[in-house]
C-alpha positions as CSV (number, residue, x, y, z in Angstrom):
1,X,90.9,223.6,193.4
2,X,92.7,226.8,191.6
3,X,95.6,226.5,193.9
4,X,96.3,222.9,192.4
5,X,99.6,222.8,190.9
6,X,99.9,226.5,190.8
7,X,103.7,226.6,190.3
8,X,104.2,224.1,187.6
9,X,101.6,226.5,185.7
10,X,103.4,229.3,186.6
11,X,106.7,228.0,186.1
12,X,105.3,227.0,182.3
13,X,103.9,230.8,182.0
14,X,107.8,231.9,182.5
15,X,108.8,229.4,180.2
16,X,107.0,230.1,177.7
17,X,107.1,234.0,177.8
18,X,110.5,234.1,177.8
19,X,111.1,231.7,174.5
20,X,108.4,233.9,173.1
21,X,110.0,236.9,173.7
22,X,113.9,235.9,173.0
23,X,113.0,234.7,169.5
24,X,110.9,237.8,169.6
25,X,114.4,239.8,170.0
26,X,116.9,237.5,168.5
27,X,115.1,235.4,166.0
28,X,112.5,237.4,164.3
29,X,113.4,240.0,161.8
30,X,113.9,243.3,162.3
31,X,111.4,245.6,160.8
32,X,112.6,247.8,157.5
33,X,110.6,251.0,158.8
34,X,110.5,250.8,162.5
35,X,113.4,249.1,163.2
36,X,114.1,247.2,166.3
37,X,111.0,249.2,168.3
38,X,108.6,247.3,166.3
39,X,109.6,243.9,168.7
40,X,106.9,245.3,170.9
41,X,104.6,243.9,168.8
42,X,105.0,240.6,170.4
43,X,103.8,241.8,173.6
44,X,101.2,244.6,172.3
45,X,98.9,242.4,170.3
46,X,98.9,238.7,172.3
47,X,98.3,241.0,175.6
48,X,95.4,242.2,173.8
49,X,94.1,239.7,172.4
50,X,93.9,237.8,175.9
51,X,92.5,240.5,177.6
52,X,89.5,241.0,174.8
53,X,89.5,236.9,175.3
54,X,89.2,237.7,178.9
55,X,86.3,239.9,178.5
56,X,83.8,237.8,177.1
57,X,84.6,235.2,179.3
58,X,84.0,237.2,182.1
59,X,80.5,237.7,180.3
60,X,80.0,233.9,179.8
61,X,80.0,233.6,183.4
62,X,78.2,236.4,184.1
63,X,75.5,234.7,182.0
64,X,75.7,231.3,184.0
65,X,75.3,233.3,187.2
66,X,72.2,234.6,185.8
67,X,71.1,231.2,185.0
68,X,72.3,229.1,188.2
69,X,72.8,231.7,191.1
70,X,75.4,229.9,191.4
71,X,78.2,232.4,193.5
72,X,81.0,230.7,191.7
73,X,80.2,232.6,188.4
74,X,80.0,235.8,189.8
75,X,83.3,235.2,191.4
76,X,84.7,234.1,188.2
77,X,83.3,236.8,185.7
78,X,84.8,239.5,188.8
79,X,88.1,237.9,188.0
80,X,88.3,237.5,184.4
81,X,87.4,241.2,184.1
82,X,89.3,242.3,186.9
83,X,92.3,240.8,185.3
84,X,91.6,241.4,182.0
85,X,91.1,245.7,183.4
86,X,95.1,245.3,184.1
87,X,95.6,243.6,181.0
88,X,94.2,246.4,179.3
89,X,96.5,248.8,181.5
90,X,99.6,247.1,179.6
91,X,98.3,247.0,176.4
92,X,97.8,250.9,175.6
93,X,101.1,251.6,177.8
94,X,102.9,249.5,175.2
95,X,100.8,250.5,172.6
96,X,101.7,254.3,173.3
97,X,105.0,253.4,172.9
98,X,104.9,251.8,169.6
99,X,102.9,254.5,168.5
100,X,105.0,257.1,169.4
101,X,107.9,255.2,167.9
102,X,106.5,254.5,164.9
103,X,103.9,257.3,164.4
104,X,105.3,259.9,166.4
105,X,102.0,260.5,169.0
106,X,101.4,258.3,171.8
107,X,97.9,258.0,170.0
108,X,96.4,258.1,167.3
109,X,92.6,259.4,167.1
110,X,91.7,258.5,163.5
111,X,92.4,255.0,164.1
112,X,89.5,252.5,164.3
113,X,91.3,249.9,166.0
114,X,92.7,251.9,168.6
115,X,89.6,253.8,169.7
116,X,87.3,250.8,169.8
117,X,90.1,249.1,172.3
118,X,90.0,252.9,174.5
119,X,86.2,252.5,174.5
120,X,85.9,249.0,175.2
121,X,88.2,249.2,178.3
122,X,87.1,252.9,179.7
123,X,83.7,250.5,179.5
124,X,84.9,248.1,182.0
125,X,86.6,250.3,183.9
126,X,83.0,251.2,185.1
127,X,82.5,247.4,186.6
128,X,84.1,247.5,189.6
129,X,82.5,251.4,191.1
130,X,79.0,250.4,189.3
131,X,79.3,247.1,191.4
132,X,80.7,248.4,194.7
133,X,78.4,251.2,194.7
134,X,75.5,249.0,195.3
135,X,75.4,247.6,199.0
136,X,73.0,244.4,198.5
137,X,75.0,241.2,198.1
138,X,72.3,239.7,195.7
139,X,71.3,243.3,193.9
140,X,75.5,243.6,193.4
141,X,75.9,240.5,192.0
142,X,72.7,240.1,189.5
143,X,73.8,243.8,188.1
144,X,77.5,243.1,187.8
145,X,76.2,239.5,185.7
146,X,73.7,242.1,183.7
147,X,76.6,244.2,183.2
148,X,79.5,241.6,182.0
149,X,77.2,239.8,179.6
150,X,76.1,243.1,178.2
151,X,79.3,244.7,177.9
152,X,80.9,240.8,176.7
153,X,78.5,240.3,173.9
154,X,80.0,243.8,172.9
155,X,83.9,242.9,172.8
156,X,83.1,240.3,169.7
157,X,80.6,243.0,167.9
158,X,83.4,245.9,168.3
159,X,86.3,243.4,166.9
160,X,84.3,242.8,163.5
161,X,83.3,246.2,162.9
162,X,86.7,247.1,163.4
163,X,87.5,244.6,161.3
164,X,85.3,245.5,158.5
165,X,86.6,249.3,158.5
166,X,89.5,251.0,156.4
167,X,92.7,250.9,158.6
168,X,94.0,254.1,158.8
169,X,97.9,253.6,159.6
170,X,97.5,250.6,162.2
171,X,98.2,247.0,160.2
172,X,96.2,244.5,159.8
173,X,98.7,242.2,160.9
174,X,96.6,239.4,160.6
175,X,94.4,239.7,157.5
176,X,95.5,237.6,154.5
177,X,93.0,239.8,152.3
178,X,95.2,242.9,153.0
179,X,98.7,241.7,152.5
180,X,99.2,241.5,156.4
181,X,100.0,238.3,156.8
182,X,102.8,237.4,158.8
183,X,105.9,235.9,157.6
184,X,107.2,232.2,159.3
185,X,109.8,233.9,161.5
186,X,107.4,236.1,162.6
187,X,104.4,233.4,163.0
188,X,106.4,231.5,165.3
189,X,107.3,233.8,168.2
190,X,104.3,235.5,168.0
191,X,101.8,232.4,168.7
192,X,104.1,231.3,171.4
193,X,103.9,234.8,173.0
194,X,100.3,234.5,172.4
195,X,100.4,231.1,174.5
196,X,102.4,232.9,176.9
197,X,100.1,235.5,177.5
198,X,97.2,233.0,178.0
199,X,98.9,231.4,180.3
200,X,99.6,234.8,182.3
201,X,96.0,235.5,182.4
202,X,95.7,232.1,183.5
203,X,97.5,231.8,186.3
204,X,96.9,235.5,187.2
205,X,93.2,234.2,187.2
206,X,93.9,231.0,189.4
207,X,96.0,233.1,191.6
208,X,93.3,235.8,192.8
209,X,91.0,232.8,192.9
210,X,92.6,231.5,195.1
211,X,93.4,234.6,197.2
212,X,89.3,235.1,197.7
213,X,88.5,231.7,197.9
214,X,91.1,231.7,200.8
215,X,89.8,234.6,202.4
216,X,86.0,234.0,201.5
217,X,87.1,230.5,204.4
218,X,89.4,232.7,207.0
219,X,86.5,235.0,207.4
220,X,84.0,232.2,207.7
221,X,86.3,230.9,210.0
222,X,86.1,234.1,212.1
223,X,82.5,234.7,212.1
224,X,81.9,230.8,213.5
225,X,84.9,231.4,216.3
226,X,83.2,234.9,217.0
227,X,79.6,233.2,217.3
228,X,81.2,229.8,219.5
229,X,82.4,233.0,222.0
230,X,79.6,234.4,222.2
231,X,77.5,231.1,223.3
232,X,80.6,230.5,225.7
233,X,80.3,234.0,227.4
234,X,76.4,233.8,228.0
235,X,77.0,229.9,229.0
236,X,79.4,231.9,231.7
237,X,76.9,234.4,233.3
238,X,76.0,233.0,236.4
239,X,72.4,232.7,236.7
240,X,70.9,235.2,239.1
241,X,69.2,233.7,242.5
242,X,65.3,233.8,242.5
243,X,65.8,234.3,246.1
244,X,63.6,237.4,247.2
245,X,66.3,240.2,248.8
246,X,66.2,240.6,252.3
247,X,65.5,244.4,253.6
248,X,67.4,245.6,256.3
């Protein structure tokens, strides 16, 4: 099912990244301030945006595990966090960057919005050893679902409390209220790169689903051929003769 036309999606995710990001560099204009380093705005801020996105669903279907027991879920919610882990990877590499263009420090401590992002992804980067660490298949997978829809219905509750505080150097790119609204030729390759980026995590998604899906069969595969050769070698043993042993 997630391998079905798998290259058309990712052939669109190429697509559509790279329009984003050559009217990033060629169409939108150049910042007064930072100059041409502020283009990495167009990557910074879709990438995290889909991985917060990425996040709560990974709760969502942590909280349909919990209400089915249906496996699929908990594979699902792994993956969506999973990805949304190396998501978060990119976004405060290219975040330090911009920062240390723009601000001069690779990061800035004062800043609401870029502590709450630190906090909410050194959070998830406790799924995967809190999960592993616990050996029972159903115990692993009902703590993990505790764990996503937890640390999920948190990702929305940081955002507007970020939201809500006084930015101390880091935009409000978004926020109409505080003169942050983005201009048209700005608008335009930033929603496409935002597009793009959803269909990254997208096909990223659909591509380790696949990957485990395909595995989860291959080993199925080799337990049933393991059990068949078993039943085949004890077929084999010849049966011992009740014959009584003649003494010489």
């Amino acid at each position: 099912m997630y391998s079905t036309k798998l290259r058309s999606l990712s052939l669109a995710t190429l697509l559509t990244l790279g329009g984003a990001f050559l009217l990033a560099a060629y169409y939108a204009p150049v910042e007064a301030d930072q100059g041409f380093s502020q283009k990495i705005f167009y990557v910074h801020v879709p990438m995290a945006i889909v991985a917060l996105g990425g996040f709560v669903w990974g709760g969502i279907q942590g909280l349909l595990f919990l209400r089915t027991r249906d496996p699929k879920h908990d594979l699902r919610s792994y993956v969506a966090i999973h990805m949304s882990v190396i998501l978060g990877i990119g976004v405060l590499l290219t975040g330090g960057l911009w920062a240390r263009a723009a601000w001069g420090v690779w990061f800035e401590w004062r800043e609401a919005t870029l502590v709450s992002f630190l906090i909410v992804f050194l959070l998830y980067c406790t799924y995967q050893p809190l999960r592993f660490s616990i050996l029972d298949p159903e115990k692993q997978s009902r703590y993990a679902a505790v764990f996503a829809v937890t640390a999920g219905a948190f990702v929305p509750l940081n955002f507007m409390a970020v939201r809500l505080a006084n930015p101390f150097i880091h935009p409000r790119v978004l926020n109409n209220t505080t003169g942050g609204a983005l201009p048209v030729d700005m608008k335009i390759p930033f929603y496409l790169a935002l597009v793009g980026m959803t269909l990254l995590f997208v096909t990223l998604y659909r591509l380790e689903m696949t990957h485990k899906l395909t595995r989860g069969r291959v080993k199925g595969l080799e337990r049933r051929l393991e059990r068949l050769q078993g039943e085949r070698d004890e077929a084999s043993i010849p049966a011992r003769s009740a014959a009584p042993q003649v003494l010489a």
